[in-house]
C-alpha positions in Angstrom: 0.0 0.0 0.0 2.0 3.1 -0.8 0.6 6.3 1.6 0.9 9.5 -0.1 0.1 13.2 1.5 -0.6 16.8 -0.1 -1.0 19.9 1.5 -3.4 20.6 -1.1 -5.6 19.6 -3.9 -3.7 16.9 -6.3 -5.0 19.0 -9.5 -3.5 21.9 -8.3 0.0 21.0 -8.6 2.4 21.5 -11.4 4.9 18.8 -12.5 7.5 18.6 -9.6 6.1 21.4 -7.8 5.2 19.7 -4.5 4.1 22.0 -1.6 6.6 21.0 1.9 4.6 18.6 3.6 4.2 19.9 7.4 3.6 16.7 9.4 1.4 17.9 12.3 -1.7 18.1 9.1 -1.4 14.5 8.5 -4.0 12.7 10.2 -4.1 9.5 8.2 -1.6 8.1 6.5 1.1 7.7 9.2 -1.4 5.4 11.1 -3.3 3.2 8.5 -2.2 -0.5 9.3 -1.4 -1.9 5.5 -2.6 -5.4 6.5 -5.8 -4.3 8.3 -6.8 -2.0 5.1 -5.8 -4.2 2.5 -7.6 -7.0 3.9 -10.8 -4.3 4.2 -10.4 -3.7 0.6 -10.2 -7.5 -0.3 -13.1 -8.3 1.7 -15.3 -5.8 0.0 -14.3 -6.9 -3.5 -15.0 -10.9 -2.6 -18.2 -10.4 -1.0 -19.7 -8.7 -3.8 -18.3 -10.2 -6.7 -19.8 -13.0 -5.4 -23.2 -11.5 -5.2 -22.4 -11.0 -9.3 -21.7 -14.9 -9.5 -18.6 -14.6 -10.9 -16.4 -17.8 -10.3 -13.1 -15.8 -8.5 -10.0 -17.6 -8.0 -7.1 -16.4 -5.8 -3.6 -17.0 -5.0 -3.6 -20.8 -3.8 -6.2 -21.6 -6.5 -3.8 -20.7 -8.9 -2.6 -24.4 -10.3 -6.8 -25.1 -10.8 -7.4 -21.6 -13.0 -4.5 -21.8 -15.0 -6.0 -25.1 -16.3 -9.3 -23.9 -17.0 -10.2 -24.2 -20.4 -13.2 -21.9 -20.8 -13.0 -17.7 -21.2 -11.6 -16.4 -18.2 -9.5 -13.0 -16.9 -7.2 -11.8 -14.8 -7.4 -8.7 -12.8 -3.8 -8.6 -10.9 -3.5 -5.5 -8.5 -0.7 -3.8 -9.6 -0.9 -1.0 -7.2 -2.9 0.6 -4.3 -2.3 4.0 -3.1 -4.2 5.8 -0.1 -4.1 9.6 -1.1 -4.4 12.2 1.9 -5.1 15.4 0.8 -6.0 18.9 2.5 -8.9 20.5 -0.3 -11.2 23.5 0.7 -15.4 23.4 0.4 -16.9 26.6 -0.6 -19.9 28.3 0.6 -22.0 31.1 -0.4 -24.8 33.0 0.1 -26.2 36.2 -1.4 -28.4 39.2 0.4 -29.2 41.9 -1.8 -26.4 43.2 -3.4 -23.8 41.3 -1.1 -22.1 37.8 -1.9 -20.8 36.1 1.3 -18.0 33.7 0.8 -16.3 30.9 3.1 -13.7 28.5 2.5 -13.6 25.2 5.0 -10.5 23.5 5.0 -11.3 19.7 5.0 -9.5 16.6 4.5 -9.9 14.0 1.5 -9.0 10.2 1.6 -8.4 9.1 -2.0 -8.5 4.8 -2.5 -6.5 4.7 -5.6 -6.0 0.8 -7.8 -4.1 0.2 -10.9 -5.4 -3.2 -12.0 -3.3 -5.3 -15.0 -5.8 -7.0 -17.2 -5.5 -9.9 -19.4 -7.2 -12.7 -20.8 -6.3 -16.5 -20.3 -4.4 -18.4 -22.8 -4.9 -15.4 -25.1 -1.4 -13.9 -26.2 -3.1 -11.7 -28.4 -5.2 -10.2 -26.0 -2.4 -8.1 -24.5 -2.7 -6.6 -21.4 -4.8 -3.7 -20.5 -4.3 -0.9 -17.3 -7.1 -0.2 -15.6 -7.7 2.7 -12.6 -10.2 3.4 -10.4 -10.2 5.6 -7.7 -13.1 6.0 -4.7 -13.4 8.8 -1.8 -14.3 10.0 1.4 -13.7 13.1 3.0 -15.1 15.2 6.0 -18.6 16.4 5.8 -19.2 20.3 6.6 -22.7 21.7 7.0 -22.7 25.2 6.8 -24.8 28.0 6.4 -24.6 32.0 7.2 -26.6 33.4 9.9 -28.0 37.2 10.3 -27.4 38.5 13.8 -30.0 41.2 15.2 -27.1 43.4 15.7 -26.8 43.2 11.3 -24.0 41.4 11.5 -23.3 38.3 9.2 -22.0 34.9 11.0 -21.2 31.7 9.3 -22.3 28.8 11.2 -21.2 25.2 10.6 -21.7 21.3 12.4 -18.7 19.7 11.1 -18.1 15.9 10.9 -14.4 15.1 10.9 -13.4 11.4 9.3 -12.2 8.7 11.5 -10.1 5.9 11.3 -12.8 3.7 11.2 -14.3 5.8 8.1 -10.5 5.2 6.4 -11.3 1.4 6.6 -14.7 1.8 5.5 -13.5 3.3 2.6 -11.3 0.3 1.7 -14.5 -1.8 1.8 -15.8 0.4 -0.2 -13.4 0.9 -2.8 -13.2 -3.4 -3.1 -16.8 -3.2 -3.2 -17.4 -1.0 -6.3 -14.4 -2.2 -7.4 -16.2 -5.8 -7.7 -18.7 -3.2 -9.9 -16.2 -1.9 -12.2 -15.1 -5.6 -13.2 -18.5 -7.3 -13.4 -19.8 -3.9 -15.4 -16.1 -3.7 -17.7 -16.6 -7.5 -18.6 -20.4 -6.8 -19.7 -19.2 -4.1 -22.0 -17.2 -6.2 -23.5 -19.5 -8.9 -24.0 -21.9 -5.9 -25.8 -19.6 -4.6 -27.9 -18.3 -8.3 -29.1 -21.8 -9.2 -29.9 -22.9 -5.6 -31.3 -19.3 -5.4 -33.8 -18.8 -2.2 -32.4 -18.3 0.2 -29.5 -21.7 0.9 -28.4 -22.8 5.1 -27.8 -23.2 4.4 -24.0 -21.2 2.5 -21.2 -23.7 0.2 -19.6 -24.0 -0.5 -15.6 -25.4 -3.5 -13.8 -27.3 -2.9 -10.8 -27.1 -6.0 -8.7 -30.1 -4.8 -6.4 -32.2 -4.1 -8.7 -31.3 -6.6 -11.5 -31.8 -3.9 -14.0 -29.0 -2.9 -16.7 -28.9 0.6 -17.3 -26.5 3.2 -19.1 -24.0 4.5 -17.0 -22.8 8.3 -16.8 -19.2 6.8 -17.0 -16.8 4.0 -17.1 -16.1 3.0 -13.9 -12.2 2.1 -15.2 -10.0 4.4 -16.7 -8.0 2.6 -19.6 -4.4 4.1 -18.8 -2.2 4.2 -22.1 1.1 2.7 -22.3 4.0 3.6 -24.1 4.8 0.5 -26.7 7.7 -1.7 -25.4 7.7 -0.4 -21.9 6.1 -2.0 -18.9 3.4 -0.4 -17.4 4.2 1.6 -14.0 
């Protein structure tokens, strides 16, 4: 599990122009037990490919899959980063001809996989990157407040993350993870049996056994540079 922290939004950065880190703001990272999340993570993404009925096989079934004779794919974690971030949540309000603005700092957790893909027995296949990425963050509910004396107040309950929320977001990500494979393989299937790649990106919804288009992919296809392995 490789534990990474900003001092601020990851999109705000320019290439090698990292922020100094001050460690007191780092609430997460420094204390996330690898074993404990990673076996969070796992536990999500078993339990609910399962409830797709797909036929998983791990590391000690290894010998049996590899002698399997019918379609099947690998999805090999090739890496898992927690992202710990400071970001800021906006709030504003207008009265007449004034705009009232706040900024509340908050804290992000960012579960971040890169998934190798490939096909058994299938050389030709080649191998695919996927990423995903799932997050939690502290909840703010804010609002301003008019005081009888005129003056303007902003007012907020605040919900701070807790270690146990930094677990529940490895479940979490191995949960909709489980998603993103079941929902990736389907589209697959669709556009093999359609001969081309169809307008929307469909999603399974295992509660309600109902297939319906997605507003996006829930894997990003990372590109690779020809000849070189993938990072």
């Amino acid at each position: 599990l490789i534990k990474s922290f900003l001092p601020v939004h990851p999109d705000s950065l320019e290439t090698a122009d990292i922020p100094e880190v001050d460690e007191e703001q780092i609430r997460f990272v420094n204390e996330v037990v690898d074993s404990i999340y990673l076996a969070r993570f796992m536990e999500g993404m078993s339990h609910y490919l399962d409830r797709f009925y797909i036929t998983k096989y791990g590391i000690e079934d290894m010998d049996e899959f590899f002698k399997l004779d019918q379609p099947a794919y690998i999805f090999m974690i090739a890496q898992m980063e927690l992202l710990e971030y400071r970001h800021t949540e906006l709030f504003s309000a207008r009265d007449g001809g004034v705009h009232y603005l706040r900024r509340e700092p908050i804290t992000v957790l960012e579960n971040n996989t890169w998934f190798e893909f490939l096909k058994l027995h299938d050389a030709d296949f080649g191998m695919k990157v996927l990423f995903s990425v799932q997050a939690t963050s502290d909840h703010v509910e804010g609002r301003f407040i008019r005081r009888r004396s005129g003056d303007v107040l902003f007012d907020a309950d605040r919900y701070p993350l807790t270690q146990a929320d930094m677990y529940d977001l490895a479940y979490f990500a191995g949960k909709q993870n489980a998603q993103n494979i079941f929902d990736y393989l389907m589209n697959m299937y669709v556009e093999k049996k359609m001969g081309r790649t169809p307008e929307r990106y469909y999603q399974y919804d295992v509660d309600m056994h109902s297939i319906q288009p997605a507003d996006q992919p829930g894997f990003i296809e990372i590109e690779q540079a020809e000849n070189s392995p993938a990072d």
